[in-house]
N, C-alpha and C positions, 0 to 999 in steps of 0.2 A: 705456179709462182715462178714467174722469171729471177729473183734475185737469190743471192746463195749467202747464208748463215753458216760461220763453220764456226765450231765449239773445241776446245780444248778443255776435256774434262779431265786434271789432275788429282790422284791422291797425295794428297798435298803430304801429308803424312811421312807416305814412303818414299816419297821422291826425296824429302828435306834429310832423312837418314841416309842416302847413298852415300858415298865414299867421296873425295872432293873433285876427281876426274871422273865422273861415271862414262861407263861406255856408251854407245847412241843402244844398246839393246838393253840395258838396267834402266837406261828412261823412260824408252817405249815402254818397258813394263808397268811405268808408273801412270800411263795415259790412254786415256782414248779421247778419238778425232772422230767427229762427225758431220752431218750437216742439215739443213731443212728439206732436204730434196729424199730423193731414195738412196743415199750413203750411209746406212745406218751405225752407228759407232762402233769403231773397229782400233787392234792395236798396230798391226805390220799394214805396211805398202799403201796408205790411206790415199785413196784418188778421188777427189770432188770433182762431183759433174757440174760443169756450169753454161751459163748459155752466154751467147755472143753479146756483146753489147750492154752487159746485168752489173747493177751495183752488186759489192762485194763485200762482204762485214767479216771481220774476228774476234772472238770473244774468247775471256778464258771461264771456268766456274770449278769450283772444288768439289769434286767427285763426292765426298761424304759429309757434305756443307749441314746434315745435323749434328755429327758427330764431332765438329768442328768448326761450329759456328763464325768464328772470325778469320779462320783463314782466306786467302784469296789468290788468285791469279789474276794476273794483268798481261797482256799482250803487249809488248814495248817497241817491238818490231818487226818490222817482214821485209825479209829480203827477197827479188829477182836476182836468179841465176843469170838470167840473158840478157843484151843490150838492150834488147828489141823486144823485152818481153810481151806475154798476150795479157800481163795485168798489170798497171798501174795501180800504185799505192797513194792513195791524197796524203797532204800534210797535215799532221794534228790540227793548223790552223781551219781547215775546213769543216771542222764540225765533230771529227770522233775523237777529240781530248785524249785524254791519259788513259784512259781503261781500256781501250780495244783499235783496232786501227779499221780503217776502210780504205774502198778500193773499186775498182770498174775494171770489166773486161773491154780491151782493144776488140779491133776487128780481128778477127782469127778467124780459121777454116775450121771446119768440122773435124772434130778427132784429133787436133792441134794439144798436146799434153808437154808439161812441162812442170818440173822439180823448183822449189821457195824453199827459204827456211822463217821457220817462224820464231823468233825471237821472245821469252816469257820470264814472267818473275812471279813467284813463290814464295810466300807468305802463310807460314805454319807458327804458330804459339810465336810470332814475335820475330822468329828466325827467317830469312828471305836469303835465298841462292836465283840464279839464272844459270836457265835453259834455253838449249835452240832442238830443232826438229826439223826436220826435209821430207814434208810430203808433195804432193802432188795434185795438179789442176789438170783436167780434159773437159776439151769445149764441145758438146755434147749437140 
């Protein structure tokens, strides 16, 4: 499978109880990042592998979604660090609306990595906070 799914799985839960400045390491605790390749969901230093040229999806889902049936994550935005990044973000108008954002990889080199942040909103019993996150892309 050339194209790359990455999930932001939240406990929506524990994230929504944090303090009102959480630090970036009480949120990480509250997530894991994953994808459909062999990055299996993980909490520290998350690097997706993706290949050259591959559409690019983000999604969010609530980690304990029986235990908390109406909760949700939504992915609001993603930011490029770099001018010149190796990922392009489309605009909502193109097709991935409000609930998750997509994207394609540029031309890049082999082994070309580089740091995003991913922008999210959180919806626990009614209550909603925003979060950002700074993982990581390598073109594989």
């Amino acid at each position: 499978m050339k194209d790359t799914i990455i999930t932001l799985y939240v406990d929506t839960k524990k994230i929504i109880a944090l303090k009102e400045k959480p630090t970036k390491e009480e949120v990480m605790d509250c997530i894991l990042i994953g994808d459909n390749h062999n990055d299996p969901p993980k909490k520290e230093n998350f690097v997706s592998h993706i290949r050259e040229k591959s559409k690019l999806a983000w999604v969010g889902a609530a980690m304990h979604i029986m235990e908390s049936v109406q909760d949700f994550v939504i992915i609001t935005k993603i930011v490029v660090n770099k001018k010149k990044s190796i990922i392009k973000i489309n605009d909502d108008s193109k097709g991935s609306g409000k609930t998750h954002k997509d994207g394609y990889v540029r031309n890049a080199k082999h082994g070309s990595e580089e740091e995003y942040r991913i922008h999210f909103l959180v919806n626990s019993d009614g209550e909603e906070r925003k979060f950002k996150i700074d993982p990581k892309i390598r073109v594989i």
